[in-house]
N, CA, C and O atoms as a Tripos MOL2 file, in Angstrom:
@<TRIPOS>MOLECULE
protein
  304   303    76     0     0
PROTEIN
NO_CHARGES

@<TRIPOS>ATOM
      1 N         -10.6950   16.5080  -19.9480 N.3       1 UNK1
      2 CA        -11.3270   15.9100  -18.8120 C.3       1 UNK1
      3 C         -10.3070   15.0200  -18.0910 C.2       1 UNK1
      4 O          -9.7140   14.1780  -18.7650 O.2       1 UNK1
      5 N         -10.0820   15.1160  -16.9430 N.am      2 UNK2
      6 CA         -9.2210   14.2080  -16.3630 C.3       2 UNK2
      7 C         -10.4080   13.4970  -15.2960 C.2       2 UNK2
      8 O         -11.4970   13.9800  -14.9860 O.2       2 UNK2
      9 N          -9.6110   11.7720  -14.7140 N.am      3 UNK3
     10 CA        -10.0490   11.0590  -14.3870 C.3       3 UNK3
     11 C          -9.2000   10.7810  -13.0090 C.2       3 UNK3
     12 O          -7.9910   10.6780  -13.2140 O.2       3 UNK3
     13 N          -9.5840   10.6500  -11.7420 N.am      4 UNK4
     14 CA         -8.9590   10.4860  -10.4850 C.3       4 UNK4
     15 C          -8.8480    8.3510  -10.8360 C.2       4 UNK4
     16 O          -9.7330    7.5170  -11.0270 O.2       4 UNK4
     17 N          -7.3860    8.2500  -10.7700 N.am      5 UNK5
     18 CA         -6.9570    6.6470  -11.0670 C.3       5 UNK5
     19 C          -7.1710    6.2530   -9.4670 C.2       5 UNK5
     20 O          -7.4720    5.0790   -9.2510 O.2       5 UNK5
     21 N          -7.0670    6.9460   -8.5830 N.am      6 UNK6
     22 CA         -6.6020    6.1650   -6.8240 C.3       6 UNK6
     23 C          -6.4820    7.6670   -5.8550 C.2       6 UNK6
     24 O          -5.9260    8.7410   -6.0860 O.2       6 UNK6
     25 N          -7.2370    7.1880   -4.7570 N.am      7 UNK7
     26 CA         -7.1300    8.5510   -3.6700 C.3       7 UNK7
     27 C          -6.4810    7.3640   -2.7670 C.2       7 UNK7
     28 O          -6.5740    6.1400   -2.6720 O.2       7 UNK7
     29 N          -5.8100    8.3710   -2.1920 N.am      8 UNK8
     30 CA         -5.3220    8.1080   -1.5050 C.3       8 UNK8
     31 C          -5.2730    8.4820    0.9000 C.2       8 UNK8
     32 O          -4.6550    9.4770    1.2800 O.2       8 UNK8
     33 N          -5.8170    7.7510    1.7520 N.am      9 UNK9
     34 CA         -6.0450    8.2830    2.6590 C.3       9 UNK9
     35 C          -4.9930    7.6800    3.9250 C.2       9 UNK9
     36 O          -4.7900    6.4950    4.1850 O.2       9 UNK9
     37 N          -4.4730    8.7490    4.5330 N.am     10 UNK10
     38 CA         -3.5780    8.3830    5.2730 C.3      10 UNK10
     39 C          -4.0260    8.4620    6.4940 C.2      10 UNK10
     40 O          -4.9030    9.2900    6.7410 O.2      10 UNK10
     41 N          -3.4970    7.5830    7.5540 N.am     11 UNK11
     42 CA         -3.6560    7.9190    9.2200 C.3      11 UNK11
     43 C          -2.0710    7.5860   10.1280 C.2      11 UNK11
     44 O          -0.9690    7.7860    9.6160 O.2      11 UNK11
     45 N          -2.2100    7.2220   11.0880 N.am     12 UNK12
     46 CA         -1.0540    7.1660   11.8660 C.3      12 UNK12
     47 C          -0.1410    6.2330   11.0970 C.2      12 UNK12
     48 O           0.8990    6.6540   10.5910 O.2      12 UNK12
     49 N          -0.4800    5.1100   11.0170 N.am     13 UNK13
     50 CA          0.0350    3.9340   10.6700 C.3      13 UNK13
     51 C          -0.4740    2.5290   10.0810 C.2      13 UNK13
     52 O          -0.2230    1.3370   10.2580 O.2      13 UNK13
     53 N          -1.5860    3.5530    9.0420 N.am     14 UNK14
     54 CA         -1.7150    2.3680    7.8510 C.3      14 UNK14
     55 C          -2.7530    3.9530    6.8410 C.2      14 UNK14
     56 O          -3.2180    4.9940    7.3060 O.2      14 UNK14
     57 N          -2.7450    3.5170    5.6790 N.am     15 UNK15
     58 CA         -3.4430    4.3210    4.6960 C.3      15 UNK15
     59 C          -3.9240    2.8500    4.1450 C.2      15 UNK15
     60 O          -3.7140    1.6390    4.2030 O.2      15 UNK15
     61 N          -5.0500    4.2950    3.3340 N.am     16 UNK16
     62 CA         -6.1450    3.4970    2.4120 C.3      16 UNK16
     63 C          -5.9300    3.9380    0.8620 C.2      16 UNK16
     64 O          -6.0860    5.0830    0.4380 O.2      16 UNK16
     65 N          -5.5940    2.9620    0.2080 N.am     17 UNK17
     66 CA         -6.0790    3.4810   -1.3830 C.3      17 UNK17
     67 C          -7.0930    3.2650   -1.9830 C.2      17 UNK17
     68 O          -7.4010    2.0730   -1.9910 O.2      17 UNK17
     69 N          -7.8940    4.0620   -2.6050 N.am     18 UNK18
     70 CA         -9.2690    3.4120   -3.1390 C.3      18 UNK18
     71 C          -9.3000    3.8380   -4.7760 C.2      18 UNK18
     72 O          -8.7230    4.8510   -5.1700 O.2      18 UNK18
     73 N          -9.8610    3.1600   -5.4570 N.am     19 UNK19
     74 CA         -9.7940    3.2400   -7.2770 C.3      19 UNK19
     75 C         -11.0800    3.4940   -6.7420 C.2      19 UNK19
     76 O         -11.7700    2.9180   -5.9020 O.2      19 UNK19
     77 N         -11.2770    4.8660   -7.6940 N.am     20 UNK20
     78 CA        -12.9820    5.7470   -7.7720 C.3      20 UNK20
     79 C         -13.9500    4.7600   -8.7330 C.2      20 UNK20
     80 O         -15.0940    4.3710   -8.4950 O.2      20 UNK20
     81 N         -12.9000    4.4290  -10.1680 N.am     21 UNK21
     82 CA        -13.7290    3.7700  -10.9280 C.3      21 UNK21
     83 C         -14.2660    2.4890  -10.8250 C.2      21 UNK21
     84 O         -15.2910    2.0910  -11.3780 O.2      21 UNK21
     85 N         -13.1160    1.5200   -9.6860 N.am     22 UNK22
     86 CA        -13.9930    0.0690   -9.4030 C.3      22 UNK22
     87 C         -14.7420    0.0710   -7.7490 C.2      22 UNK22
     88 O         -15.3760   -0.8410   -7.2170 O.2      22 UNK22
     89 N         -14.3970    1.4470   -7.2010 N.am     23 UNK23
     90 CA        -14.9130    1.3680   -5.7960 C.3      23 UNK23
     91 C         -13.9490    0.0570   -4.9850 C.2      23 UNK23
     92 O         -14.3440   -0.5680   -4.0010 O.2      23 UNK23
     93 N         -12.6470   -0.1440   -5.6730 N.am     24 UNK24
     94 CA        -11.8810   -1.1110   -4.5670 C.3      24 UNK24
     95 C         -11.1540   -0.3070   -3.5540 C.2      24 UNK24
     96 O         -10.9210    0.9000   -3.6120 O.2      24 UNK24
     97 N         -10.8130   -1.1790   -2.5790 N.am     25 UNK25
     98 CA        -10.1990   -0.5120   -1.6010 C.3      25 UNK25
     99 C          -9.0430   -1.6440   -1.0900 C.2      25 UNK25
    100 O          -9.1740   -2.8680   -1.0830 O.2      25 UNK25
    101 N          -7.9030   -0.8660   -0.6770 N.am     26 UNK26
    102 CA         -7.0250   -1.7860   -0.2910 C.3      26 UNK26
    103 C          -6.0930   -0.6200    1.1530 C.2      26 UNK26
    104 O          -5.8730    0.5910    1.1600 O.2      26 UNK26
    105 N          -5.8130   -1.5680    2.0480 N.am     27 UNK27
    106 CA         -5.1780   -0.8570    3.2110 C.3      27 UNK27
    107 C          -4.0070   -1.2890    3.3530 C.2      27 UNK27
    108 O          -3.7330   -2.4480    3.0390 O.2      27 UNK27
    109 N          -2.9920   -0.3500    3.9080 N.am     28 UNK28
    110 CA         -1.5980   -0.4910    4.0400 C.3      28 UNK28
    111 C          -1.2790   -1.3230    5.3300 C.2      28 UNK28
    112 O          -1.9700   -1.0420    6.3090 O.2      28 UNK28
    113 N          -0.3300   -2.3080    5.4760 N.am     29 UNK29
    114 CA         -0.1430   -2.2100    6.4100 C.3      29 UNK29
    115 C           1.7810   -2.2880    7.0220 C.2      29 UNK29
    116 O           2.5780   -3.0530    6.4790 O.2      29 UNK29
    117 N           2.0410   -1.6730    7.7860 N.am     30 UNK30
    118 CA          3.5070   -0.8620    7.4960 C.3      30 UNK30
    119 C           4.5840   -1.6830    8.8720 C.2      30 UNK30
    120 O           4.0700   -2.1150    9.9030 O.2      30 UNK30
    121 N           5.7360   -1.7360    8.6550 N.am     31 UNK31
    122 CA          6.1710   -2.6140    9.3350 C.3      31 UNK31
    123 C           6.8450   -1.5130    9.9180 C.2      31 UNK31
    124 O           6.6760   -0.4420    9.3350 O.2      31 UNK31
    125 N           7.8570   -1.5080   11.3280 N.am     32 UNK32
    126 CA          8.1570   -0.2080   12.0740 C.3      32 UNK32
    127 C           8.5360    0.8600   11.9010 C.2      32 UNK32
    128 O           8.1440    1.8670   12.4910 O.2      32 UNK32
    129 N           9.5660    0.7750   10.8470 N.am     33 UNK33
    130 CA          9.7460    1.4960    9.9230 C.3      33 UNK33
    131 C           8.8710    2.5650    9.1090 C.2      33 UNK33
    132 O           9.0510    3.7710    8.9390 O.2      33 UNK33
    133 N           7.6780    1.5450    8.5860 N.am     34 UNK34
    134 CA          7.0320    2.2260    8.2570 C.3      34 UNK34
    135 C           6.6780    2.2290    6.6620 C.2      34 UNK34
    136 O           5.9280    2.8900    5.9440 O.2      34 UNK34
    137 N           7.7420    0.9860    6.4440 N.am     35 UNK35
    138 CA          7.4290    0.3530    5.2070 C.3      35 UNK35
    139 C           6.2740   -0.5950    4.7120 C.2      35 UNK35
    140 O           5.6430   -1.2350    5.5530 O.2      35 UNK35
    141 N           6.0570   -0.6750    3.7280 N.am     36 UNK36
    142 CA          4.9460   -1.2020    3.5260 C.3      36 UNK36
    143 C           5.2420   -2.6390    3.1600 C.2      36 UNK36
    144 O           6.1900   -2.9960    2.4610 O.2      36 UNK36
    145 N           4.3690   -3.3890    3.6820 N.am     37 UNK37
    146 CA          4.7450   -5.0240    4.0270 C.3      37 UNK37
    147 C           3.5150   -5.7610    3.3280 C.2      37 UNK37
    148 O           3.6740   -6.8930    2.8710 O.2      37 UNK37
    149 N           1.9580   -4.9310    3.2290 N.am     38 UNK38
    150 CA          1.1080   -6.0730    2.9160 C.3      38 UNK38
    151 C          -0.1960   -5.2170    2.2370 C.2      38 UNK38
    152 O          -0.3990   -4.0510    2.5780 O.2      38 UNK38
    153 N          -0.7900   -5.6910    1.5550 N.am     39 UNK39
    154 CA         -2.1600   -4.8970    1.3780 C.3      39 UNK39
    155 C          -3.1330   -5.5670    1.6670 C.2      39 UNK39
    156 O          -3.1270   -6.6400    1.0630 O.2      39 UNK39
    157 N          -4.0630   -5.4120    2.3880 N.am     40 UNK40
    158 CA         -5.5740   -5.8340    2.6400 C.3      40 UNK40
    159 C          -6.7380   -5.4010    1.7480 C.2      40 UNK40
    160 O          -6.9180   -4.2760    1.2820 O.2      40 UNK40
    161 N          -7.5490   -6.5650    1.5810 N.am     41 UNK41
    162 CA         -9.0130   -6.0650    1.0300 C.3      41 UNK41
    163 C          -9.9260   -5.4310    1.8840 C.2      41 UNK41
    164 O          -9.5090   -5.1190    3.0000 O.2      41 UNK41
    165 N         -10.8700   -5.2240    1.6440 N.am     42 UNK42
    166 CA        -11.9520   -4.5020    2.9390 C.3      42 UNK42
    167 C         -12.5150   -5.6940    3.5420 C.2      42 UNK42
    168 O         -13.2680   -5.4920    4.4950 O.2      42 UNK42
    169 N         -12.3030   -6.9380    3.1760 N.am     43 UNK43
    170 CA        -12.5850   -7.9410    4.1800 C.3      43 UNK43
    171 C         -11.9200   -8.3950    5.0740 C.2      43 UNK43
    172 O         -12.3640   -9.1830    5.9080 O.2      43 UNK43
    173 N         -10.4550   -7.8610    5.0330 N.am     44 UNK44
    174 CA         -9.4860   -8.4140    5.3810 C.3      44 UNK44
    175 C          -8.4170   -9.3200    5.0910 C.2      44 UNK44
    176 O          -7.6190   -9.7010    5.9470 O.2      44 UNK44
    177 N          -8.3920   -9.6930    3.8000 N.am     45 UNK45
    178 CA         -7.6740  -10.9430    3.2730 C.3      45 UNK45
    179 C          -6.5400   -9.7880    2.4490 C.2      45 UNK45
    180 O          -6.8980   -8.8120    1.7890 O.2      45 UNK45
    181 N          -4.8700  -10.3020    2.7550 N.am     46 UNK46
    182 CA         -4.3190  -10.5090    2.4980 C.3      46 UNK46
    183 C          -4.1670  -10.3580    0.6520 C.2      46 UNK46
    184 O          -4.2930  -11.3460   -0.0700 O.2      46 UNK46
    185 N          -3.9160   -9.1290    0.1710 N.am     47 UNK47
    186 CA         -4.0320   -9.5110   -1.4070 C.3      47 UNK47
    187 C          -2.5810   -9.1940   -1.7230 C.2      47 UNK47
    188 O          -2.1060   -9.8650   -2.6390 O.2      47 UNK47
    189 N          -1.9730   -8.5150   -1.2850 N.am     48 UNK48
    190 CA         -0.1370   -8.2580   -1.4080 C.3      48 UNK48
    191 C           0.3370   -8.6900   -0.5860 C.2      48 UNK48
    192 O          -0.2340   -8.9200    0.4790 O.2      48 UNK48
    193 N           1.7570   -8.9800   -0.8750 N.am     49 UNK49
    194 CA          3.0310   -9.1100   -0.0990 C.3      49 UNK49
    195 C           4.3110   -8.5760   -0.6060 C.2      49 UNK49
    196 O           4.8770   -8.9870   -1.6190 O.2      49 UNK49
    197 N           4.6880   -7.7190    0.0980 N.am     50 UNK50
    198 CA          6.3800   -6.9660    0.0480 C.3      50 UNK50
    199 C           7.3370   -7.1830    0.7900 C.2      50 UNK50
    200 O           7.1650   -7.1360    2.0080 O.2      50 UNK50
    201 N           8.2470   -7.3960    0.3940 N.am     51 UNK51
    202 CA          9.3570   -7.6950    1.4680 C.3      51 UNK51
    203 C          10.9300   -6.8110    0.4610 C.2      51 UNK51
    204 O          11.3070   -6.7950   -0.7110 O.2      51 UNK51
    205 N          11.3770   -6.2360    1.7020 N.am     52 UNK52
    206 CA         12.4550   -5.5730    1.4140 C.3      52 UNK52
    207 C          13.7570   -5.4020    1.9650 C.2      52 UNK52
    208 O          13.6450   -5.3740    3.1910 O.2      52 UNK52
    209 N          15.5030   -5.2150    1.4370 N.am     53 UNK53
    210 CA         16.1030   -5.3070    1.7770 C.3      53 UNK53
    211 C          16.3350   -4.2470    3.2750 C.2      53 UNK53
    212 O          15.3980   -3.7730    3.9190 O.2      53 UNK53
    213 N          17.7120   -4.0620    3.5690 N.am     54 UNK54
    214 CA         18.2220   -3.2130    4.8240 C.3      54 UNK54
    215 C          18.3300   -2.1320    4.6010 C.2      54 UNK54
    216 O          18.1860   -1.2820    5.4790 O.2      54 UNK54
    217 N          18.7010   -1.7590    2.9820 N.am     55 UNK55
    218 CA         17.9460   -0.3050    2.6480 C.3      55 UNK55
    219 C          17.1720   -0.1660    2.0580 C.2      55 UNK55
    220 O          17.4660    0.5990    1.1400 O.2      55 UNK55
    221 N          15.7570   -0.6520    2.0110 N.am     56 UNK56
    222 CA         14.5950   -0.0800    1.5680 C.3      56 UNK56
    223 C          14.1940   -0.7760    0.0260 C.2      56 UNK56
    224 O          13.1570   -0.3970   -0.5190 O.2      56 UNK56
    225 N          14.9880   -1.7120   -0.5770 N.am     57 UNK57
    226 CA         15.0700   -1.9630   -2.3080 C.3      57 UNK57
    227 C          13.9390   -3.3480   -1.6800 C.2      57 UNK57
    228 O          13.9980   -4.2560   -0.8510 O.2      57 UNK57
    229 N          13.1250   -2.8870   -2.5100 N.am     58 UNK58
    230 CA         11.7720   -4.5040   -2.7320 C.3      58 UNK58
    231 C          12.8690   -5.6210   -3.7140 C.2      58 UNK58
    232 O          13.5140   -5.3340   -4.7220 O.2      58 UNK58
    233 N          12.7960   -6.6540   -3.1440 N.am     59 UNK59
    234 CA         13.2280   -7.1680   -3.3110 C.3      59 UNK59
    235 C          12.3530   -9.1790   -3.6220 C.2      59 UNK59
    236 O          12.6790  -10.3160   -3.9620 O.2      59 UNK59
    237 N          11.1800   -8.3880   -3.1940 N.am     60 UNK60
    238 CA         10.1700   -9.4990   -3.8050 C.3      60 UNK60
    239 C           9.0260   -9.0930   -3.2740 C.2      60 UNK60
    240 O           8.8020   -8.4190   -2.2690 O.2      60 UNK60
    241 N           8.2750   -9.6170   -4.1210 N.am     61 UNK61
    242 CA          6.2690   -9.0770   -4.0460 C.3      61 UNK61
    243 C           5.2760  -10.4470   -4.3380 C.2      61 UNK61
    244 O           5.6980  -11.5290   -4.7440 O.2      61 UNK61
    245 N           4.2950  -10.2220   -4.1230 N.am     62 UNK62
    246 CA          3.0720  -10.9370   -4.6290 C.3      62 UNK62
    247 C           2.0520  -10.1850   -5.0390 C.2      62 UNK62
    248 O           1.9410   -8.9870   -4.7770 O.2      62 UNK62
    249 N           1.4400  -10.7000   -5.5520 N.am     63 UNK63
    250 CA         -0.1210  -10.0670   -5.6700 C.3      63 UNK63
    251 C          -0.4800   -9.0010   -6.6300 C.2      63 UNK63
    252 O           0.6380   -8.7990   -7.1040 O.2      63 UNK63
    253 N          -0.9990   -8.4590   -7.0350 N.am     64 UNK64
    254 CA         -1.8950   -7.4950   -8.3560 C.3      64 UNK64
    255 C          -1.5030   -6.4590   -8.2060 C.2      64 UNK64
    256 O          -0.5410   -5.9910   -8.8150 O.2      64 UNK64
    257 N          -2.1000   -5.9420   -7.4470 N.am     65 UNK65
    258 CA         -1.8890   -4.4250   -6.9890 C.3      65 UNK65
    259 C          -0.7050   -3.3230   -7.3830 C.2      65 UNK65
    260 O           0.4490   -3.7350   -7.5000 O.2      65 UNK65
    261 N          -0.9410   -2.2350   -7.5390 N.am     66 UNK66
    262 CA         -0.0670   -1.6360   -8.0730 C.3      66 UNK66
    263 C           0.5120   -0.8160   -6.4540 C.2      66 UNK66
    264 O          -0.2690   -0.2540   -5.6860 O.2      66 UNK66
    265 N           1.6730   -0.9050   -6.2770 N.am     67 UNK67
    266 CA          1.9400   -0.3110   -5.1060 C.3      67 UNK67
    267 C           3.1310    0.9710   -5.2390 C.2      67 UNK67
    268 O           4.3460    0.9340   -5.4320 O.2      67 UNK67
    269 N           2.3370    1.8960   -5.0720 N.am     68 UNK68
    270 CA          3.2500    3.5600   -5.4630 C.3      68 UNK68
    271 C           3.7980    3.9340   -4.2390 C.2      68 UNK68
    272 O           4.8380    4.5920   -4.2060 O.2      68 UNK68
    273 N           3.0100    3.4670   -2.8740 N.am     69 UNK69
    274 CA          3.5940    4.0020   -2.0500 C.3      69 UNK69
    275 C           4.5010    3.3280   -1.0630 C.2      69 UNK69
    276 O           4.4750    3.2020    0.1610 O.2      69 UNK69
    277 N           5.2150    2.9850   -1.9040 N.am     70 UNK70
    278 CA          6.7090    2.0200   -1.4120 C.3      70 UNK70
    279 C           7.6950    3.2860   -0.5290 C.2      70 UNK70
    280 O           8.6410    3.9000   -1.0220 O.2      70 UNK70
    281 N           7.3430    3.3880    0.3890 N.am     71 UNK71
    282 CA          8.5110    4.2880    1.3340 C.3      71 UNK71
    283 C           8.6770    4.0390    2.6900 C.2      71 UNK71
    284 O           7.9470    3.2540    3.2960 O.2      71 UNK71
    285 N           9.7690    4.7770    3.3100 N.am     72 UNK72
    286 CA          9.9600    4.6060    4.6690 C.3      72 UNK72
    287 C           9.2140    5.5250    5.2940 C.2      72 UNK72
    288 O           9.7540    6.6040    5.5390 O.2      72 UNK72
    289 N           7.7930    5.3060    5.6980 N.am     73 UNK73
    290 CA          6.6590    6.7320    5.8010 C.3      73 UNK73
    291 C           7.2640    6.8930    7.3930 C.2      73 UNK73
    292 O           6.3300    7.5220    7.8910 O.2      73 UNK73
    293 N           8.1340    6.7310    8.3600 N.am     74 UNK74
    294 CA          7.9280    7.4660    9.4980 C.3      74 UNK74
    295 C           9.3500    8.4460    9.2220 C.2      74 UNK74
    296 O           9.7890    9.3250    9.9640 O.2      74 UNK74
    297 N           9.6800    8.1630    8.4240 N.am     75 UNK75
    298 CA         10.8220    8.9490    7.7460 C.3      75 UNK75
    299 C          10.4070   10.4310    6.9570 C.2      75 UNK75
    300 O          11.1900   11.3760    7.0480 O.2      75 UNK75
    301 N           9.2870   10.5480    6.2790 N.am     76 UNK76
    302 CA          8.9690   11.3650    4.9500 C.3      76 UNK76
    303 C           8.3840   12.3830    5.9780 C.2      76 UNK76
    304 O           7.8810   13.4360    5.5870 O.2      76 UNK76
@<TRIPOS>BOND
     1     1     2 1
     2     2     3 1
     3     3     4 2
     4     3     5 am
     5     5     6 1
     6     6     7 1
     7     7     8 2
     8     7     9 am
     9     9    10 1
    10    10    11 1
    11    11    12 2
    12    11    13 am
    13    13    14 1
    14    14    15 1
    15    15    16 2
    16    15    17 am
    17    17    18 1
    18    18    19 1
    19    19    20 2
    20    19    21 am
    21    21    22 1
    22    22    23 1
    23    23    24 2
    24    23    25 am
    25    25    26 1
    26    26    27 1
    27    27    28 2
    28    27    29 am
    29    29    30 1
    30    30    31 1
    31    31    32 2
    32    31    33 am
    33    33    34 1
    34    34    35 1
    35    35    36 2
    36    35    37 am
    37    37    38 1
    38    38    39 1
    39    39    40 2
    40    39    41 am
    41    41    42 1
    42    42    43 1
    43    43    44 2
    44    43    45 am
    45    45    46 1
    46    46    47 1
    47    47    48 2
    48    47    49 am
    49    49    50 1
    50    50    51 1
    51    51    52 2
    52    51    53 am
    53    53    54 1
    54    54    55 1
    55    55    56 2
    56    55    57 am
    57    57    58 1
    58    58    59 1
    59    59    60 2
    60    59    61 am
    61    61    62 1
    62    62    63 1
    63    63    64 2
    64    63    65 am
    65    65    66 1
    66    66    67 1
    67    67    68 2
    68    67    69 am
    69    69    70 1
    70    70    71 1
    71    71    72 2
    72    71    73 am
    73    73    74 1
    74    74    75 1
    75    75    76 2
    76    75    77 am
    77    77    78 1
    78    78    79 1
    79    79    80 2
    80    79    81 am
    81    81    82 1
    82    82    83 1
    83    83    84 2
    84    83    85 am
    85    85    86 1
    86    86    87 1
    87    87    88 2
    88    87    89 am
    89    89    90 1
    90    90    91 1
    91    91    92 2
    92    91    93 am
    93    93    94 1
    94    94    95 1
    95    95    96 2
    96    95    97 am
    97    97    98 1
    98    98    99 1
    99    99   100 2
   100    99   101 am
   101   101   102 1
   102   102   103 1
   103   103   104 2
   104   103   105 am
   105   105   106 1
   106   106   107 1
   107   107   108 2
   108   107   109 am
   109   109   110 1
   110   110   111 1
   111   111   112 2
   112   111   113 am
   113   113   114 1
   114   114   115 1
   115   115   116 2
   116   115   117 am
   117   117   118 1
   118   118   119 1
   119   119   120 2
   120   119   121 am
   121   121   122 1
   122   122   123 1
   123   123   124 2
   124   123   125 am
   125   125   126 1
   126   126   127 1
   127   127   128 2
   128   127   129 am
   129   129   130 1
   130   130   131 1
   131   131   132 2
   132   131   133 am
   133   133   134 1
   134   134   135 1
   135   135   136 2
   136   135   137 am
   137   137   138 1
   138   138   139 1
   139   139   140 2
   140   139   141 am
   141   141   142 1
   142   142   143 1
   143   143   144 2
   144   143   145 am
   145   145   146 1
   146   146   147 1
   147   147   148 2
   148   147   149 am
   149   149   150 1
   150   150   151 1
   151   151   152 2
   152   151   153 am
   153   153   154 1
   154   154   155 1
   155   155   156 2
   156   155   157 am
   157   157   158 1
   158   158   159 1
   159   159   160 2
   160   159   161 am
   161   161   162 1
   162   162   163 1
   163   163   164 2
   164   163   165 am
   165   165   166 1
   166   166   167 1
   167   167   168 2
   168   167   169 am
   169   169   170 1
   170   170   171 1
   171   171   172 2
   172   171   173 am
   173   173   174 1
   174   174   175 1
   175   175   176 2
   176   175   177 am
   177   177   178 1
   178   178   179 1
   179   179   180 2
   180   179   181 am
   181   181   182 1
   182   182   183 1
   183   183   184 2
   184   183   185 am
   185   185   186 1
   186   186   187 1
   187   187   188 2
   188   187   189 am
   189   189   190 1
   190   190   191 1
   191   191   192 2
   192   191   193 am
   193   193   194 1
   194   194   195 1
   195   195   196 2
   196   195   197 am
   197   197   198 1
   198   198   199 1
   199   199   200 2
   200   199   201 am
   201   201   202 1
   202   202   203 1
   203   203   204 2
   204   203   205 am
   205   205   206 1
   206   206   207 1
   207   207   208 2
   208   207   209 am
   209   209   210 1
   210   210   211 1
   211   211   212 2
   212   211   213 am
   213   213   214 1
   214   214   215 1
   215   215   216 2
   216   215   217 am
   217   217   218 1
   218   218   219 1
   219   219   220 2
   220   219   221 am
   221   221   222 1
   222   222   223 1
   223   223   224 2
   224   223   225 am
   225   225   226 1
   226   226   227 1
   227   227   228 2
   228   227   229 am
   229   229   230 1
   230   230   231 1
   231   231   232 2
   232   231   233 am
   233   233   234 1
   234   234   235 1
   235   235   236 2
   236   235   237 am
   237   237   238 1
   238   238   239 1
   239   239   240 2
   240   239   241 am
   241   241   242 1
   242   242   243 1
   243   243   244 2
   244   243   245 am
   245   245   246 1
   246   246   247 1
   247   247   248 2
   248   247   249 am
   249   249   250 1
   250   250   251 1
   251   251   252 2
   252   251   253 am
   253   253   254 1
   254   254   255 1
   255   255   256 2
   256   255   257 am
   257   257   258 1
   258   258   259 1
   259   259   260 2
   260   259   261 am
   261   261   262 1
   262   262   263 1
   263   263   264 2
   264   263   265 am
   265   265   266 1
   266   266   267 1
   267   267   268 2
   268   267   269 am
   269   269   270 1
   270   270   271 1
   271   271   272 2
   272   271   273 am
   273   273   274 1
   274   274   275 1
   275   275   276 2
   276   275   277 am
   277   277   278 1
   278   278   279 1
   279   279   280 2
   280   279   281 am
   281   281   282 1
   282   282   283 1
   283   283   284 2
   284   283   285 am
   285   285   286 1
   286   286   287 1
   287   287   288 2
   288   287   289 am
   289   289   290 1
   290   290   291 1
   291   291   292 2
   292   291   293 am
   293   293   294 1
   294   294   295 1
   295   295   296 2
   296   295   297 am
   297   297   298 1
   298   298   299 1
   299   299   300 2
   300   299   301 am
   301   301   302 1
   302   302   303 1
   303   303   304 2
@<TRIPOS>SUBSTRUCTURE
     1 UNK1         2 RESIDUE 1 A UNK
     2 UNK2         6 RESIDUE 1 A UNK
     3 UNK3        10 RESIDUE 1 A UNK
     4 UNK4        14 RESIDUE 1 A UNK
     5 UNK5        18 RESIDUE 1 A UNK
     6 UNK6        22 RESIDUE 1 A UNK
     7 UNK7        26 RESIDUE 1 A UNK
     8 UNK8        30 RESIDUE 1 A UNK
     9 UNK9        34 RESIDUE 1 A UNK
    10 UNK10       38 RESIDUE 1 A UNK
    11 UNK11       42 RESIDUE 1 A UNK
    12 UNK12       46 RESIDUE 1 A UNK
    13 UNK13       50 RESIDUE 1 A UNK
    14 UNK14       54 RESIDUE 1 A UNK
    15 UNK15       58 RESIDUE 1 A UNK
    16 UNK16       62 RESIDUE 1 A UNK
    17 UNK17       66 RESIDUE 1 A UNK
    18 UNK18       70 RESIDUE 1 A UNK
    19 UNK19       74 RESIDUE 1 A UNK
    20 UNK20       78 RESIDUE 1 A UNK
    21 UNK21       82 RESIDUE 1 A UNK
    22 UNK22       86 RESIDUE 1 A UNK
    23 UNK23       90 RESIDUE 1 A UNK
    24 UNK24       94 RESIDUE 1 A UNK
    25 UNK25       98 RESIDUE 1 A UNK
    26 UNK26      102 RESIDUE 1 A UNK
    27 UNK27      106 RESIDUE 1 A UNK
    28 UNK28      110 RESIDUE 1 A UNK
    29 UNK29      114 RESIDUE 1 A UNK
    30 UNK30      118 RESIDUE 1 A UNK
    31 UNK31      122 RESIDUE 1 A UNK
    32 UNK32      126 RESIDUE 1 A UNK
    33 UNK33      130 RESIDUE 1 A UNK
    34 UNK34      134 RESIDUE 1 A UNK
    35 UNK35      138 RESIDUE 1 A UNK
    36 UNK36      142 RESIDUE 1 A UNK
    37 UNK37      146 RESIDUE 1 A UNK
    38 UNK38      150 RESIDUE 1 A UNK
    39 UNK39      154 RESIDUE 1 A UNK
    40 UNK40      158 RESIDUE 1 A UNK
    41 UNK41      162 RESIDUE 1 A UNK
    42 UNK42      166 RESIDUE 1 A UNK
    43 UNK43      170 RESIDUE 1 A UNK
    44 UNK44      174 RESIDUE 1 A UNK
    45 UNK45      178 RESIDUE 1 A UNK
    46 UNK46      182 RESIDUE 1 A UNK
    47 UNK47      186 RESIDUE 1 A UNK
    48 UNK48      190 RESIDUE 1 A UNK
    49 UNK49      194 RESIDUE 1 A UNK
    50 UNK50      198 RESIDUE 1 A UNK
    51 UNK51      202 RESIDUE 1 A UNK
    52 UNK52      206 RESIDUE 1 A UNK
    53 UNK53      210 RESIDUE 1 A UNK
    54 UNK54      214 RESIDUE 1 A UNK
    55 UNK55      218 RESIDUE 1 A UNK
    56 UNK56      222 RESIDUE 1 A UNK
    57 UNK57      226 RESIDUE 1 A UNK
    58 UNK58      230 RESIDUE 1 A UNK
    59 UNK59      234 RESIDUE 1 A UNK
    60 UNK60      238 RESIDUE 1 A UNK
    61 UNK61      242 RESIDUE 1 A UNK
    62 UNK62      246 RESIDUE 1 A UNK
    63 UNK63      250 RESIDUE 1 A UNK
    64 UNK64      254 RESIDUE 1 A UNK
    65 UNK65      258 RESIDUE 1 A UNK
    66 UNK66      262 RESIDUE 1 A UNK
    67 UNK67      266 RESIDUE 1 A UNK
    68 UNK68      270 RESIDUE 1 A UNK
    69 UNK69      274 RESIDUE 1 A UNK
    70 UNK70      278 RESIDUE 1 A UNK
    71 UNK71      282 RESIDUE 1 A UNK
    72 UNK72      286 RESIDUE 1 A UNK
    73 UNK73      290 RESIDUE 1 A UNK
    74 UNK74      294 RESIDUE 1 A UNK
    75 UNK75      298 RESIDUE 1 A UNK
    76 UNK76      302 RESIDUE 1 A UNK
């Protein structure tokens, strides 16, 4: 039996991840690039922070969240 951990939903310029089993949701939000800079709750608050060097290396974070989709998305 396998178990879905996180779906994942994309649009122009922010995606949604959602965990099936706690019904959380968290939204991307991507800096011009296209990197990912912050995650939101569905209320809106601020639950991550990423910040990264000139090529792409995180280089400091905040917050819980597990973040997989660390890329340069207008690039991929």
């Amino acid at each position: 039996m396998s178990v879905t951990l996180r779906r994942y939903f994309r649009g122009d310029t922010l995606a949604t991840m959602v965990t099936p089993l706690t019904g959380e949701r968290r939204t991307y939000h991507l800096d011009h690039q296209g990197t990912v800079q912050r995650l939101t709750n569905v209320q809106g608050v601020v639950t991550d922070r990423f910040a990264s060097d000139a090529w792409g290396s995180e280089f400091r974070r905040t917050g819980p969240s597990i973040n997989r989709q660390w890329y340069i998305g207008r690039l991929e």
